[in-house]
ROROTOR-439670 format. One record per residue (C-alpha): x, y, z; residue in three letters. Coordinates in nm, 4 decimals. Example, Ala and Ser with C-alpha at 12.3 -4.5 7.8 and 13.67 -1.06 7.14 Angstrom:
% residues 2
<<1.2300; -0.4500; 0.7800>; 'ALA'>
<<1.3670; -0.1060; 0.7140>; 'SER'>
***
This chain:
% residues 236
<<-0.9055; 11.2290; 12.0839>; 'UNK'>
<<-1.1333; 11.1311; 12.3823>; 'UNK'>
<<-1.0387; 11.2962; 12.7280>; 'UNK'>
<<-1.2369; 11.1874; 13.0456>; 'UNK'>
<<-1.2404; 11.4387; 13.3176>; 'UNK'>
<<-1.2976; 11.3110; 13.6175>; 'UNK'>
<<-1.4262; 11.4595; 13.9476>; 'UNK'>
<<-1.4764; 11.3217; 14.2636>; 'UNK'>
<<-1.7306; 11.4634; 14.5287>; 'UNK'>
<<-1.8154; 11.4321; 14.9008>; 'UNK'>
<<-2.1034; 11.7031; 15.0623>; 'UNK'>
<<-2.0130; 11.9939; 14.8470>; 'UNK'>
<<-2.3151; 12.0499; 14.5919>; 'UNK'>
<<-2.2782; 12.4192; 14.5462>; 'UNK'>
<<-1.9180; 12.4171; 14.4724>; 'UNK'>
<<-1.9307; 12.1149; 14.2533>; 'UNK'>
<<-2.1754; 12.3476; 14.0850>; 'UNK'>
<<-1.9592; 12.5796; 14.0384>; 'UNK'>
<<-1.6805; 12.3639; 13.9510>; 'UNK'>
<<-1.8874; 12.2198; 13.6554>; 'UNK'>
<<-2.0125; 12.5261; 13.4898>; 'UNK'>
<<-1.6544; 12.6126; 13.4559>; 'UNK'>
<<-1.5407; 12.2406; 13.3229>; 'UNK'>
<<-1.8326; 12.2983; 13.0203>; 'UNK'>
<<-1.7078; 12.6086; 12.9335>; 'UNK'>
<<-1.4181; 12.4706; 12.9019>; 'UNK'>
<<-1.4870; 12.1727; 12.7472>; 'UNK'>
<<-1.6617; 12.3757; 12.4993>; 'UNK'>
<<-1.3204; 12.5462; 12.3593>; 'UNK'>
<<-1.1923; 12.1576; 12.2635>; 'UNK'>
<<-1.3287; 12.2141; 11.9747>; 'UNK'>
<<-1.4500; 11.9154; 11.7505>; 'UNK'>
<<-1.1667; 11.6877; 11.7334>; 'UNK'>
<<-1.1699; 11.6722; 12.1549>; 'UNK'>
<<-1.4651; 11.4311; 12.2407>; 'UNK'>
<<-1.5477; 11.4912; 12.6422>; 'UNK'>
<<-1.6876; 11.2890; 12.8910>; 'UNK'>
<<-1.7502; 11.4409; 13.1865>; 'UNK'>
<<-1.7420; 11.1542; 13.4881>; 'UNK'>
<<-1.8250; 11.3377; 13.8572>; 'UNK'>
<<-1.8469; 11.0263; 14.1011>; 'UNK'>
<<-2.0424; 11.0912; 14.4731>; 'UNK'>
<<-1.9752; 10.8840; 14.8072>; 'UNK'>
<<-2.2581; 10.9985; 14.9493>; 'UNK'>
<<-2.5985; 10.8674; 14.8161>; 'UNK'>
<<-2.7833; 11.1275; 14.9366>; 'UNK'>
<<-2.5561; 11.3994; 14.7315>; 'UNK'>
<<-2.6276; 11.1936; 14.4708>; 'UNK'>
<<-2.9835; 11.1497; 14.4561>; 'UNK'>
<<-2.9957; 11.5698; 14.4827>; 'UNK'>
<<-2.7610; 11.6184; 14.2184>; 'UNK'>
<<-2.9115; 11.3748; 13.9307>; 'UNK'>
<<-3.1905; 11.5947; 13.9668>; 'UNK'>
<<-3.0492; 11.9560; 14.0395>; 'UNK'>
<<-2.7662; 11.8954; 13.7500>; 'UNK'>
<<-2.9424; 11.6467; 13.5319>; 'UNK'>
<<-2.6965; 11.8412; 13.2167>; 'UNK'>
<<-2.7030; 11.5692; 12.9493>; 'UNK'>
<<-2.2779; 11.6561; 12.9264>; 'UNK'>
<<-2.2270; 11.4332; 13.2576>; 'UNK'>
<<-2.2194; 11.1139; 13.4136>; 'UNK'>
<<-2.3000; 11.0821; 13.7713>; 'UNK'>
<<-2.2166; 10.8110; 13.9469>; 'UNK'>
<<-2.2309; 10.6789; 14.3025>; 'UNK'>
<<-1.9563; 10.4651; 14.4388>; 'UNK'>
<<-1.9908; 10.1209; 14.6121>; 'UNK'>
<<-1.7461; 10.2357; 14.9099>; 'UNK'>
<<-1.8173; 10.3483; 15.2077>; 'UNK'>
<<-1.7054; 10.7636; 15.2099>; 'UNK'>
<<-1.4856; 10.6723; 15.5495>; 'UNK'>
<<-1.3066; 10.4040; 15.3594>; 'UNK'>
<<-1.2446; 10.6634; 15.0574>; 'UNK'>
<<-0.8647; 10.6512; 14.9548>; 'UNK'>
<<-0.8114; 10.9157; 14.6490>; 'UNK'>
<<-0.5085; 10.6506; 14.5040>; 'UNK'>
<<-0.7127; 10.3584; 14.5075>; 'UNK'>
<<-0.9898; 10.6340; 14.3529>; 'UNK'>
<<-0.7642; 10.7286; 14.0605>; 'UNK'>
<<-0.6335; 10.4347; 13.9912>; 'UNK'>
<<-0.9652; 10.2612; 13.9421>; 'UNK'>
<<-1.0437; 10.5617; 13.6869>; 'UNK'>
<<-0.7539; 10.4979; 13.5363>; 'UNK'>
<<-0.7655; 10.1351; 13.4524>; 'UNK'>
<<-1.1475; 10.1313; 13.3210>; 'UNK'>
<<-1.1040; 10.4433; 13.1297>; 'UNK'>
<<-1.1667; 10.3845; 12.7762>; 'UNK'>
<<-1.0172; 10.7367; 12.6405>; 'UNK'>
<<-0.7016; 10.8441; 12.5142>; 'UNK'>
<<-0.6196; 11.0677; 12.8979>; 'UNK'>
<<-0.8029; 11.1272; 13.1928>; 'UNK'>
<<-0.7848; 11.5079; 13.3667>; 'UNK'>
<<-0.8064; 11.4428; 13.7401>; 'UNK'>
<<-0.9507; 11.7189; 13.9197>; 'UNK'>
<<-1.1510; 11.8162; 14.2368>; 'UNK'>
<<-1.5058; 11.9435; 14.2984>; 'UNK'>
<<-1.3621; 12.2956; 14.4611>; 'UNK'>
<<-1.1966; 12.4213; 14.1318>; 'UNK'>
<<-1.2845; 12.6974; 13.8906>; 'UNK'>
<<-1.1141; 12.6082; 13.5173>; 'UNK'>
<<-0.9993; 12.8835; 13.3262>; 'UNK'>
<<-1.2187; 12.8726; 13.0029>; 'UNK'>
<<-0.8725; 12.7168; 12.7630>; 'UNK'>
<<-0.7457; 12.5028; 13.0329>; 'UNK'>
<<-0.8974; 12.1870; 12.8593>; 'UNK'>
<<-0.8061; 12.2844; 12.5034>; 'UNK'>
<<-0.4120; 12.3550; 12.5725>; 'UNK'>
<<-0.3746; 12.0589; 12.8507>; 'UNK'>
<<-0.5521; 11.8050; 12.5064>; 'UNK'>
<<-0.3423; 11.9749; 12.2526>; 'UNK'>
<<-0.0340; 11.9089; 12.5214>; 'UNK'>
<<-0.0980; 11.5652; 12.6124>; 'UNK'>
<<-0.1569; 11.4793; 12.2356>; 'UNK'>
<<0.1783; 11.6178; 12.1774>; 'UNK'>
<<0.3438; 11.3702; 12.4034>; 'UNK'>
<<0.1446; 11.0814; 12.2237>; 'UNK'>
<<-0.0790; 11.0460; 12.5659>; 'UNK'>
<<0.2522; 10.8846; 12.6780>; 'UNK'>
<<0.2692; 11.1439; 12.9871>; 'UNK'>
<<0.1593; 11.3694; 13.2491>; 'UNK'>
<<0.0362; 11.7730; 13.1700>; 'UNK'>
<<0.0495; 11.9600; 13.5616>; 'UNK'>
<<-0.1772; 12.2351; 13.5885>; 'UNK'>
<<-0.1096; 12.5494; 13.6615>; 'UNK'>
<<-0.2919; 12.6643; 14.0293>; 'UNK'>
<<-0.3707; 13.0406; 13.9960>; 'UNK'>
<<-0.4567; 13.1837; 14.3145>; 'UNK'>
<<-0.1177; 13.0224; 14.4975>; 'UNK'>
<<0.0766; 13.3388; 14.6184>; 'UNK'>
<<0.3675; 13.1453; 14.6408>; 'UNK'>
<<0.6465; 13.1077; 14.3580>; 'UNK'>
<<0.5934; 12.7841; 14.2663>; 'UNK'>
<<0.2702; 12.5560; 14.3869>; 'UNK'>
<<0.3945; 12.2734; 14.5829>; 'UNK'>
<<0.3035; 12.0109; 14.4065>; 'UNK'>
<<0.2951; 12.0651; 13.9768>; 'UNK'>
<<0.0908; 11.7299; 13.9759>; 'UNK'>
<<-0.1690; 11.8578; 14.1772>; 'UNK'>
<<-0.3997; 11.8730; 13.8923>; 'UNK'>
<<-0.3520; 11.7477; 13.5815>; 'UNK'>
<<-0.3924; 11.5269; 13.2543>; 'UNK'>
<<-0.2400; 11.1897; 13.2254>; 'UNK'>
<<-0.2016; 11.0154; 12.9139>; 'UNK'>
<<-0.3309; 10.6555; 12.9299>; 'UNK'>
<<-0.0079; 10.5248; 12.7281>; 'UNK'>
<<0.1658; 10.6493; 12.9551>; 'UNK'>
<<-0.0680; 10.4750; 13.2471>; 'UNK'>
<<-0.0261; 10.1480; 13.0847>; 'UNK'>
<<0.3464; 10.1811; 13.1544>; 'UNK'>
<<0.2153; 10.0387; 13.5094>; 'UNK'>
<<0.0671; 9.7189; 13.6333>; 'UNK'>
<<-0.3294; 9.8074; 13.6332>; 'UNK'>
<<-0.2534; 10.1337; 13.5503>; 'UNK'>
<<-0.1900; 10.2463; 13.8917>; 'UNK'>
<<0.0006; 10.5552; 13.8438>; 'UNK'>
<<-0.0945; 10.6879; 14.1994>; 'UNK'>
<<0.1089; 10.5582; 14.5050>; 'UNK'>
<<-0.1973; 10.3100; 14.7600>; 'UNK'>
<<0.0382; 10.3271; 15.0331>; 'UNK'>
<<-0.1459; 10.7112; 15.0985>; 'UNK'>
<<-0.5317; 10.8240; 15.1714>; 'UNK'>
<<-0.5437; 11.1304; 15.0545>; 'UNK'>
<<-0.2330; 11.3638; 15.0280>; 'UNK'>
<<0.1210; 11.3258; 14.8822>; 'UNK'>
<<0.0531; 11.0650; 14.5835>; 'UNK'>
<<0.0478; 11.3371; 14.3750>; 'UNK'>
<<0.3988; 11.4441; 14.4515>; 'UNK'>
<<0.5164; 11.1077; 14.3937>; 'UNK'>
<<0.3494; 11.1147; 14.0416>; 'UNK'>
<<0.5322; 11.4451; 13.9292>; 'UNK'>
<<0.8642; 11.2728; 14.0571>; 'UNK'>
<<0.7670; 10.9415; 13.9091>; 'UNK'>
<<0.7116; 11.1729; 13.5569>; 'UNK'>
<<0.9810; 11.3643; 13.5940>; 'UNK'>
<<1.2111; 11.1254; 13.6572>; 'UNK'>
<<1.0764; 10.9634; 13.3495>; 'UNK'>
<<1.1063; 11.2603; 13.1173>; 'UNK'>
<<0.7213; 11.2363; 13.1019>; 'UNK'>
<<0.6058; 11.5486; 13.2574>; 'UNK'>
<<0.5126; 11.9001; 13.1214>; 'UNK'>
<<0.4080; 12.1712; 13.4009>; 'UNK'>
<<0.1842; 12.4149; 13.1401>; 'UNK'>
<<0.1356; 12.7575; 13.3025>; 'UNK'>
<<-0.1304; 12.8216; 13.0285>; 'UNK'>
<<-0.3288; 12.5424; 13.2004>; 'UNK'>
<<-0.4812; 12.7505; 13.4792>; 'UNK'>
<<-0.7578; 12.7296; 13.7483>; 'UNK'>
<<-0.8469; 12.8586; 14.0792>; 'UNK'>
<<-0.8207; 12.5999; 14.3648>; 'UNK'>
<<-1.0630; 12.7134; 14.6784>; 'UNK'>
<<-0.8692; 12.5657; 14.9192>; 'UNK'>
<<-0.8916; 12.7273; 15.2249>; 'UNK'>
<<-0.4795; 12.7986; 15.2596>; 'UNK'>
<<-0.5183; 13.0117; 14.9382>; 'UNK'>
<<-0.8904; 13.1690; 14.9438>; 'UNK'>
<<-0.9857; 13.2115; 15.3238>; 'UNK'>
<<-1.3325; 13.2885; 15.2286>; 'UNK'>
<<-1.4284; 12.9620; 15.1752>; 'UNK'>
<<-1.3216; 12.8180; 15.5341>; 'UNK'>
<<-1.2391; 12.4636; 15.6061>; 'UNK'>
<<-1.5425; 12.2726; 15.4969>; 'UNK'>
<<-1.6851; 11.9223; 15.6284>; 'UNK'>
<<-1.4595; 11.7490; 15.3292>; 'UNK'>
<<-1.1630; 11.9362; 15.4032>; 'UNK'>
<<-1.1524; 11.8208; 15.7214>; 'UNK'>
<<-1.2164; 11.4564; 15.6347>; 'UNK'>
<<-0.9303; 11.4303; 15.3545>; 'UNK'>
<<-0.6790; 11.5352; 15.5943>; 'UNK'>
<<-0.7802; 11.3233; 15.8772>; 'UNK'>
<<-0.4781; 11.1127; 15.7714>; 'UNK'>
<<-0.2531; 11.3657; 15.7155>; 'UNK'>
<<0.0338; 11.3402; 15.9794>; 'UNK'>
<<0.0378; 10.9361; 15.8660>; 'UNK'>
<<0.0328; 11.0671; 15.5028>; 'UNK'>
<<0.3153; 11.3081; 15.5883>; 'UNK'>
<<0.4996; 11.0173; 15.7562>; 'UNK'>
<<0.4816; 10.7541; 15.4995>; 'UNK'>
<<0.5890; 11.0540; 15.2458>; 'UNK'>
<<0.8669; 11.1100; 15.4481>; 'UNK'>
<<0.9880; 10.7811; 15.5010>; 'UNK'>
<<0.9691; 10.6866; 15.1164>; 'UNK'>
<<1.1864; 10.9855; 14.9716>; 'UNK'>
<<1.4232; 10.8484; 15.2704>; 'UNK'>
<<1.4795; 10.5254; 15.1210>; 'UNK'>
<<1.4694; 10.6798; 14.7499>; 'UNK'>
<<1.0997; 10.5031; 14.6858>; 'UNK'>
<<0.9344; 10.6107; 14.4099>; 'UNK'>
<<0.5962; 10.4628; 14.3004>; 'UNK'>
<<0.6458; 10.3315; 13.9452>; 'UNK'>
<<1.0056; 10.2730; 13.9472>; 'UNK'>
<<0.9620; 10.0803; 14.2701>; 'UNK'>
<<0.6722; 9.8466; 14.3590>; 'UNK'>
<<0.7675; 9.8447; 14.7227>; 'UNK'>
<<0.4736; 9.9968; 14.9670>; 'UNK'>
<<0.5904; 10.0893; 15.3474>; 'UNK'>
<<0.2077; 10.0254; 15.5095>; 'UNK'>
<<0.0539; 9.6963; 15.4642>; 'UNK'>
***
């Protein structure tokens, strides 16, 4: 099978570092069978300039985007990884997480399981809570399961940056396409969960839409809208 991992990345070279050193080893317990691309995509060309030559690792593609960073919205981001992926599923993951060294090989041998026709959640490590609260946070999607939708846009545009991923776990669930894997795990270094690594320029900047996020969430479970069994957006 071919998996694509895909990683976007905004002024955060050291822990996109780190985040890929743990995404070879990883990729290096697929085994044979697993072909890997590794796709890490920058909004910032300077970033990207620095990193072609700090990680020039012949296991990844950089590439810069066309967009402005300020006009960056992470379900338009997906879904455009999603429709020109040529592989059989696409992990979606962020440049501040640490990949247990089998997360790759159980999520491929999962998501082959379901045909690619579905959605593998990852399982978030460091959460103290019960349950993380979203099991779509990160993940595998199967593209069969992506062409269910028109241009493969499995993630919700009516959000910027938070809460589409919710709406994908319902939209799979509801479905009887989703699989939460607790053997799937990685470390996210989000600053609720590891205080350490304080609230960063980025971390800022993806939530500078987060009480309109919040708001259009709301207002979509209120009138039962689910992206993917409904078409219908709330913001124009």
């Amino acid at each position: 099978m071919n998996l694509d991992v895909v990683i976007p990345t905004f002024m955060r070279e050291e822990k996109l570092k780190r985040a890929l050193l743990s995404v070879n080893e990883a990729m290096e317990q697929c085994g044979k069978d697993v072909q890997v691309r590794i796709k890490v995509y920058y909004s910032h060309a300077g970033e990207f300039s620095s990193a072609t030559k700090g990680m020039d690792w012949a296991w990844i593609e950089h590439h810069l985007l066309p967009q402005v960073s300020s006009k960056f919205k992470l379900p338009d981001f997906w879904n455009d990884r999603l429709r020109e992926s040529t592989a059989d599923a696409m992990c979606y993951l962020t440049d501040d997480v640490l990949l247990n060294r089998y997360c790759l090989a159980i999520a491929a041998m999962e998501i082959k399981k379901m045909e690619f026709d579905g959605v593998i959640g990852f399982n978030i490590e460091n959460i103290t809570e019960p349950y993380q609260p979203c099991l779509a946070a990160f993940g595998i999607i199967g593209l069969k399961y992506a062409d269910r939708f028109k241009d493969r846009q499995v993630f919700c545009p009516d959000y910027t940056s938070l809460y589409a991923d919710l709406e994908v776990e319902k939209q799979a669930t509801i479905l009887g396409r989703f699989k939460f894997h607790k053997a799937c795990i990685l470390v996210h270094f989000h600053p609720a969960y590891t205080l350490s690594e304080g609230k960063d320029a980025t971390h800022l900047h993806t939530r500078r839409d987060f009480d309109k996020d919040r708001t259009t969430y709301d207002r979509r479970m209120a009138r039962d809208l689910v992206w993917g069994l409904s078409g219908e957006l709330i913001n124009k």
